[in-house]
MIPAKOL-727381 format. One record per residue (C-alpha): residue number from 1; x, y, z. Coordinates in pm, whole numbers, plus 50000, padded with zeros to 5 digits. Example, Ala and Ser with C-alpha at 12.3 -4.5 7.8 and 13.67 -1.06 7.14 Angstrom:
BEGIN
   n    xx    yy    zz
   1 51230 49550 50780
   2 51367 49894 50714
This chain:
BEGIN
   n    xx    yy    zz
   1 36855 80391 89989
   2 37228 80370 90145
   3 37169 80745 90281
   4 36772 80755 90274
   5 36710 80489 90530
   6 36960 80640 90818
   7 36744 80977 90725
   8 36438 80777 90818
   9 36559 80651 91126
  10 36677 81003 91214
  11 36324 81201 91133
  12 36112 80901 91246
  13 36302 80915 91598
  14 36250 81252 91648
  15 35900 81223 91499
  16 35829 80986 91762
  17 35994 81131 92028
  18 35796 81499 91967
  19 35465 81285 91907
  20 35526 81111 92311
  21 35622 81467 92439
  22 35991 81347 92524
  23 36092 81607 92325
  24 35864 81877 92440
  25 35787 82068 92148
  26 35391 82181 92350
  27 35041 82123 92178
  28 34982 81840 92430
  29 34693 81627 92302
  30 34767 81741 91940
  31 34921 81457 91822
  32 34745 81208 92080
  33 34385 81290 92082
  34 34338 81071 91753
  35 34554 80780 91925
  36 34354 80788 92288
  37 34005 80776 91997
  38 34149 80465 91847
  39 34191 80293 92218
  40 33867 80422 92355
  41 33703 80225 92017
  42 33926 79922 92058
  43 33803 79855 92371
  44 33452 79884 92247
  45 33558 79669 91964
  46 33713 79414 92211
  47 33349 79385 92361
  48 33226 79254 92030
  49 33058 79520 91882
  50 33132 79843 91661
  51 33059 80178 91815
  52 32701 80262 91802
  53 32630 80593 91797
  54 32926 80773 91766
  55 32908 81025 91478
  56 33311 81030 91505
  57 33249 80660 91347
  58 33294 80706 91022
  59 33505 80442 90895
  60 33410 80122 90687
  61 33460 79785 90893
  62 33827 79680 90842
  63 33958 80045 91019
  64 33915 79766 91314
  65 34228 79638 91238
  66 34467 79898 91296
  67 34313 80048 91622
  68 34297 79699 91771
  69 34673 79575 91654
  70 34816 79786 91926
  71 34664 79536 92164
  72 34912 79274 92010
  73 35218 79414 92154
  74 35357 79455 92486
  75 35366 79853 92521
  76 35100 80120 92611
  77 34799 80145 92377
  78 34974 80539 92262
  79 35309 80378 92197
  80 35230 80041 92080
  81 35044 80239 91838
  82 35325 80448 91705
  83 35533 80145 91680
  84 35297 79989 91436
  85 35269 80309 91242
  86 35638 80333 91221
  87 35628 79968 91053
  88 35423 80072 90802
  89 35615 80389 90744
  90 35875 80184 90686
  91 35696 79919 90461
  92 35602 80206 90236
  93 35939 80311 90204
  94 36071 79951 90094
  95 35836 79931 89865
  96 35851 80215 89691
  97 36222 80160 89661
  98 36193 79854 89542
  99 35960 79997 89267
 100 36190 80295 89160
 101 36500 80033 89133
 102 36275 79796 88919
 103 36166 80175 88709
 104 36544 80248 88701
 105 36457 80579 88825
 106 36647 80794 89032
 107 36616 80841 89408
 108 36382 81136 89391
 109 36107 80869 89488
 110 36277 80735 89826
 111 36309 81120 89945
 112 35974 81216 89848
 113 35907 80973 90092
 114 36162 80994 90334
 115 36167 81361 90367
 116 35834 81462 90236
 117 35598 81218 90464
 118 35808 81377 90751
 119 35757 81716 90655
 120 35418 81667 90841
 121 35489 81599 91154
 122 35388 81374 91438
 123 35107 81383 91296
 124 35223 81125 91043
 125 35281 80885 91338
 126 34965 80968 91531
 127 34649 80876 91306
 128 34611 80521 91104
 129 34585 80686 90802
 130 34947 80534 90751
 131 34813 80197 90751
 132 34550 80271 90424
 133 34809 80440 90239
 134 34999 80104 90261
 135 34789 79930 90105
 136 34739 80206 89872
 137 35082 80194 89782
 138 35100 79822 89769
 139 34830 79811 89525
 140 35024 80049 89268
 141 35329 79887 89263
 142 35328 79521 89400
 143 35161 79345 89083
 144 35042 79461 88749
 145 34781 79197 88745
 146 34439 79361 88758
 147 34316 79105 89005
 148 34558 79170 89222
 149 34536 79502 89215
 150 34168 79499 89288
 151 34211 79286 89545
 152 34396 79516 89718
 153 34225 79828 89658
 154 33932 79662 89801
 155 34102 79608 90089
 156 34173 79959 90103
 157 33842 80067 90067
 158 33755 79822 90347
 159 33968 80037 90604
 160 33880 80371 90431
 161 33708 80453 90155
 162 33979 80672 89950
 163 34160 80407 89747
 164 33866 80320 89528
 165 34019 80625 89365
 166 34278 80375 89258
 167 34071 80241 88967
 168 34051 80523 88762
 169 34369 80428 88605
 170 34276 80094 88521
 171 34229 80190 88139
 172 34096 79901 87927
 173 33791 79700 87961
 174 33862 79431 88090
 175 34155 79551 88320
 176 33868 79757 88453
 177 33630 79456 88507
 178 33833 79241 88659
 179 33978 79506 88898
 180 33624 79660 88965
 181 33504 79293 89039
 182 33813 79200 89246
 183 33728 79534 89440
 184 33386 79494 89536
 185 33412 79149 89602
 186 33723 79186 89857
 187 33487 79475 90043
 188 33148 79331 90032
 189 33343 79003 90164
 190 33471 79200 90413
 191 33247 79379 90492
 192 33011 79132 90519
 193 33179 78933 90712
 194 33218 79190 90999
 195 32823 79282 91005
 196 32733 78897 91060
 197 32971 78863 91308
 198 32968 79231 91532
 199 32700 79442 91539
 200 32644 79814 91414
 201 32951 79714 91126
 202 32796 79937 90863
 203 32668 80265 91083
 204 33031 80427 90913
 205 32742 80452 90572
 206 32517 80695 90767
 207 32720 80842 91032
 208 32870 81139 90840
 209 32538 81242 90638
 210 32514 81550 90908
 211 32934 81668 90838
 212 32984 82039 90778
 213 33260 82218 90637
 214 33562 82169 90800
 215 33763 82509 90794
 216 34077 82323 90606
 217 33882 82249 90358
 218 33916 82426 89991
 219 33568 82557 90024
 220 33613 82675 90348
 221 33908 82924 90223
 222 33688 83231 90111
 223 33531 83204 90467
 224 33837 83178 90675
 225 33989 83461 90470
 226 33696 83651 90515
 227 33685 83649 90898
 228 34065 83789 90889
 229 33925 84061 90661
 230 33603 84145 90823
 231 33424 84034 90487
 232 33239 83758 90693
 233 33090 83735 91052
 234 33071 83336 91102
 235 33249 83143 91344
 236 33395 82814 91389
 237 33247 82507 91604
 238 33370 82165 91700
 239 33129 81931 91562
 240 33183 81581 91401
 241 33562 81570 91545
 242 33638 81858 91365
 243 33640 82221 91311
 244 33365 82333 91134
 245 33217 82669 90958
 246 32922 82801 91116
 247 32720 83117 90967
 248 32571 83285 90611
 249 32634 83053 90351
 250 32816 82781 90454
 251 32534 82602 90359
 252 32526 82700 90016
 253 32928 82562 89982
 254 32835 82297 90144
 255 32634 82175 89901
 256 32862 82337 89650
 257 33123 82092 89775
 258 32957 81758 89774
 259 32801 81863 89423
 260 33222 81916 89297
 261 33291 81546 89367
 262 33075 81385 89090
 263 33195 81692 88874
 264 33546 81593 88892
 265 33446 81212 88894
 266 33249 81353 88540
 267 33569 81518 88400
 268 33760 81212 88501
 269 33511 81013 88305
 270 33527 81233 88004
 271 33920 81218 88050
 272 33856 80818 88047
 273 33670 80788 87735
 274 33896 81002 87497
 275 34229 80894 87614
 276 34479 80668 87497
 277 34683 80452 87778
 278 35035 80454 87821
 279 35271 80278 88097
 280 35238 80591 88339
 281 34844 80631 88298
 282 34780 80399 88626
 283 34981 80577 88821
 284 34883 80919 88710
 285 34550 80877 88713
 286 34606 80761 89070
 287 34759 81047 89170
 288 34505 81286 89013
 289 34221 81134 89122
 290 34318 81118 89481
 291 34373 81496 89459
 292 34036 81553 89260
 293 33852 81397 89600
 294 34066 81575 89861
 295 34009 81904 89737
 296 33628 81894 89657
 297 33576 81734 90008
 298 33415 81870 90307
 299 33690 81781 90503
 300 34066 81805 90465
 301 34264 81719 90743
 302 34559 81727 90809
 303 34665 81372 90715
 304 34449 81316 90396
 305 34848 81453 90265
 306 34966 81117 90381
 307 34734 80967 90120
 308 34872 81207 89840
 309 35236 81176 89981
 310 35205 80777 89911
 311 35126 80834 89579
 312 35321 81119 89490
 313 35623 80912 89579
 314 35546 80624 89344
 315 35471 80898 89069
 316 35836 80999 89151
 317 35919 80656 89091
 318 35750 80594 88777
 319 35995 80715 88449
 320 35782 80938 88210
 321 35579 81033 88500
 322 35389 81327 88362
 323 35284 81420 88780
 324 35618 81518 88892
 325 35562 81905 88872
 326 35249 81861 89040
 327 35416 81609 89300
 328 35675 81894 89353
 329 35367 82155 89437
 330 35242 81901 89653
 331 35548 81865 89918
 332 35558 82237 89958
 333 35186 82165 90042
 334 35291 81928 90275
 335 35543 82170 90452
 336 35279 82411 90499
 337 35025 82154 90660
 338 35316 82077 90918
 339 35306 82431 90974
 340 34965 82480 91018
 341 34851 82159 91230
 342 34902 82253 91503
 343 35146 82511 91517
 344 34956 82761 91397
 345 34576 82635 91399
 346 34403 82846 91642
 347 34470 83132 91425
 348 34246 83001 91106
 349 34034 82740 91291
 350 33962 82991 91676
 351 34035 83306 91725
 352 34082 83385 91323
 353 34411 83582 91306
 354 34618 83665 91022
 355 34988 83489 91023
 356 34813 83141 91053
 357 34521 83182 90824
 358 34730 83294 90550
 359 34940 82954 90569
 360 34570 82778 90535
 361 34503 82997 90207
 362 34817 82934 90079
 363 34865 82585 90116
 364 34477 82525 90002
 365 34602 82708 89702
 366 34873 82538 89639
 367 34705 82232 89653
 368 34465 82340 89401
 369 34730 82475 89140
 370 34845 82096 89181
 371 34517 81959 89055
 372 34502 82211 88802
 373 34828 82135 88648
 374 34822 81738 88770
 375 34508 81713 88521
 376 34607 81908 88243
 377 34951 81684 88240
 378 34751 81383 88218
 379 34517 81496 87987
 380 34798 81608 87786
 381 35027 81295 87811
 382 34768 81026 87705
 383 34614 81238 87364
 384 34614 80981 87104
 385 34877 81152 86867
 386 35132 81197 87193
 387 35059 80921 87415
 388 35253 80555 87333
 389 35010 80292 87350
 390 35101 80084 87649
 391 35130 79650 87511
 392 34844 79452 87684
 393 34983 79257 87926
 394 34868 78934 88046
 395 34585 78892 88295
């Protein structure tokens, strides 16, 4: 930490400074169009009421939070923002030191963090994806109590839906009970809560039923590589708030895509029944999981990385981690998504040329050699005549 946190200062700085133009590294609006989105809905949240609709509302009820805390300090909406997203930055990088000097581990986990999360850009800065991954990250390594844990994940999944993907890992019955319960009641408290009081609180359940297939996404890949090659004569269209695939069969992978999730959710399952827990399983299973529903999802932007990044950096932190290889695949994953978004993005996602397409295929690729190998390691590391069984603790 005595050299990682004057590297934060100096990345985050010039993170901040690119993301506000004062350094003026072009793509004006790339970094900002997400932030100006946020303000646009805080005022409508302000009014008393949740945007009605809006088919770029697709967030559960508690998202509220971070797009209306700007409003709590003195700045502009833009740079109040990026001050509060720089806080949580920060939070995540306490606690996940904290974690690796309780593990005993080395520092590994404080520059997977450090350098890896700013390997993406402003665009780290700019969305409130940040905020989630906080409480992702808090909910892995604050408290090994299940309740807690499920407490927390449920606030998660009350300001986007991703961290239920932190239960997986909960691997005996009643750890899984009480963190399930803990879960559901935090968000249907929460969420309940915010559809007596505002209207339209739950329109985030139906709002992306009509999403295409974004052209990050793994499914996406044959088609973007096949407009470079003249295999395929679709094009791309803004629809949703993203890019999406538009011509002969994209909606065939569509479908193909949404059908992947429960398959990986199956093999997880499968996975579940058959394997024996250790101390790294939590975290493991964490980190696989979260990669399982990035890369069968219709959409992959840019900063669903931040989500992976979070993890990948407790996995770091957590000795006997059997995710490090695939944590390693991931940052060059995450150097590549700098790359593309938005340096090169109107090559894959406009006007389909080769240099930046090929940066989308590889980095999609990537990505899925680190499921591949994240699974197989954890299938590997909890078989019953390898795995050490991990002693119950006390709930």
């Amino acid at each position: 930490m005595r050299y990682a946190l004057p590297v934060w200062v100096i990345t985050r700085t010039v993170l901040f400074l690119a993301a506000t133009q004062v350094i003026p590294v072009g793509h004006e609006g790339s970094f900002d169009n997400d932030v100006r989105l946020y303000g646009d809905w805080a005022t409508i949240l302000l009014s008393g009421e949740f945007p009605a609709g809006d088919e770029k509302w697709q967030y559960p009820p508690f998202a509220a939070l971070p797009m209306l805390a700007p409003h709590l300090l003195p700045w502009s909406y833009q740079i109040s923002f990026y001050v509060i997203a720089l806080l949580c930055d920060l939070a995540i990088l306490l606690l996940v030191n904290r974690f690796a000097t309780r593990s005993g581990t080395g520092p590994a986990a404080i520059w997977a963090w450090t350098i890896g999360a700013a390997m993406l850009g402003p665009v780290l800065i700019s969305r409130y994806d940040l905020m989630v991954t906080l409480v992702a990250v808090a909910a892995l390594t604050v408290s090994r109590d299940a309740l807690i844990r499920g407490m927390l994940i449920g606030v998660g999944l009350s300001i986007k839906v991703w961290p239920i993907a932190l239960l997986v890992g909960l691997r005996r019955w009643r750890e899984l009970l009480t963190g399930t319960g803990a879960a559901l009641g935090a968000t249907i408290v929460a969420c309940g809560a915010a559809a007596l009081v505002m209207p339209h609180a739950l329109d985030f359940l139906t709002n992306q039923q009509e999403r295409g297939l974004q052209v990050e996404s793994l499914a996406g890949t044959p088609f973007v590589l096949g407009r470079v090659l003249g295999w395929w004569g679709g094009f791309t269209s803004y629809q949703h708030g993203a890019m999406e695939l538009v011509g002969d069969g994209i909606e065939t992978a569509t479908r193909m895509s949404v059908i992947a999730t429960p398959v990986a959710l199956l093999l997880l399952f499968v996975w579940w029944l058959r394997a024996t827990p250790t101390e790294t399983t939590y975290y493991d299973a964490a980190f696989t999981t979260v990669l399982f529903l990035v890369l069968t999802s219709r959409v992959l932007s840019p900063q669903y990385l931040i989500w992976l990044i979070g993890i990948a950096a407790v996995a770091f932190a957590v000795r006997e981690s059997s995710q490090r290889p695939a944590a390693w695949l991931l940052l060059t994953a995450m150097l590549l998504t700098g790359i593309m978004y938005p340096w090169v993005e109107e090559d894959y996602s406009w006007t389909g040329q080769l240099p930046g397409t090929l940066v989308l295929v590889t980095r999609n690729l990537i990505l899925l050699a680190a499921a591949i190998v994240s699974f197989a390691a954890l299938w590997r590391s909890t078989r019953p005549a390898l795995a050490k069984p991990e002693p119950v603790p006390a709930i």
